[in-house]
C-alpha positions as CSV (number, residue, x, y, z in Angstrom):
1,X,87.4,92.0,90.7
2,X,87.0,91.4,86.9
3,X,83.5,93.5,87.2
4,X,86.1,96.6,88.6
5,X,89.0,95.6,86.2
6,X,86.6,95.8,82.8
7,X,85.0,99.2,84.5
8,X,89.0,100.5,85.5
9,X,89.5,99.7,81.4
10,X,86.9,101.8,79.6
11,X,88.0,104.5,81.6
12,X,91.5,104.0,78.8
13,X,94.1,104.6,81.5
14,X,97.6,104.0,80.6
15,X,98.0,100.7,82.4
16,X,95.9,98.4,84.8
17,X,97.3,96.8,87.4
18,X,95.6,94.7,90.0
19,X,97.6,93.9,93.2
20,X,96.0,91.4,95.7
21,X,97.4,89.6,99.1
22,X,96.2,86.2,98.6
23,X,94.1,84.0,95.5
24,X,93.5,80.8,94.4
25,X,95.8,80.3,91.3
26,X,92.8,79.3,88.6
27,X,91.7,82.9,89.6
28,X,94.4,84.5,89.3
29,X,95.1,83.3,85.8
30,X,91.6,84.5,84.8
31,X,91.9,88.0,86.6
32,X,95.4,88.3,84.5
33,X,93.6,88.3,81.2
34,X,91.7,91.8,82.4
35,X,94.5,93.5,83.7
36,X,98.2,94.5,81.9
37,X,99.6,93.3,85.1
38,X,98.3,91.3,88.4
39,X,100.6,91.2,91.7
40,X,99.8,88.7,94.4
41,X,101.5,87.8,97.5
42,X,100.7,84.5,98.0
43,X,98.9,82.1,95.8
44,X,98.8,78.4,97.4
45,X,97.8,75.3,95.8
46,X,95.7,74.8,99.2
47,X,93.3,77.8,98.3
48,X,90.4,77.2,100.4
49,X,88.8,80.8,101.5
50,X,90.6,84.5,101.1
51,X,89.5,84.2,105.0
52,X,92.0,81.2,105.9
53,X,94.7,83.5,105.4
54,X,93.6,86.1,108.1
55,X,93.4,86.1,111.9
56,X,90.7,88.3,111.2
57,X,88.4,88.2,108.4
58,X,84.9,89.6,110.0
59,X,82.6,90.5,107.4
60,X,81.7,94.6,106.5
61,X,77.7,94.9,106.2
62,X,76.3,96.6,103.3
63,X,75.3,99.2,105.6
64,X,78.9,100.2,106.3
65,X,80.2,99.9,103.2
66,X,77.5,102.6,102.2
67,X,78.4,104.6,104.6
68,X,82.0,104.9,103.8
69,X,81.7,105.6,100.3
70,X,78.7,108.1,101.0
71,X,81.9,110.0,103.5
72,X,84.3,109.2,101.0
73,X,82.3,111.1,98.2
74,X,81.9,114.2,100.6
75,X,85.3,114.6,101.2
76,X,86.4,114.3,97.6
77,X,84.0,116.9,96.9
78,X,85.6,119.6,100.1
């Protein structure tokens, strides 16, 4: 998140705003020093895992993940 939030920055948008459902409250604090503004939904003293907060949290192999930005890029292109 803070790699994206310094690379959203040098970009010199208006305003950078990072929104996530659930953190640990230590890392939220240090994401809010990259970002004018960071929204979260939930952040519990008990942080263990982002995972404990989901029914389902089944991982996304790299594989996939290329593969959606690779379709992404092609229809951004159309």
């Amino acid at each position: 998140m803070i790699a994206a939030l310094k690379a959203v920055r040098l970009q010199k948008p208006h305003e950078v705003i990072a929104a996530v459902p659930v953190a640990a409250p230590n890392r939220l604090a240090e994401i809010q020093q990259y970002c004018d503004r960071a929204i979260c939904l939930v952040a519990p003293k008990d942080f263990w895992a982002v995972g404990q907060f989901y029914t389902d949290f089944t991982q996304v192999e790299d594989e996939d993940v290329l593969r959606l930005l690779r379709e992404a890029s092609v229809r951004r292109s159309h």
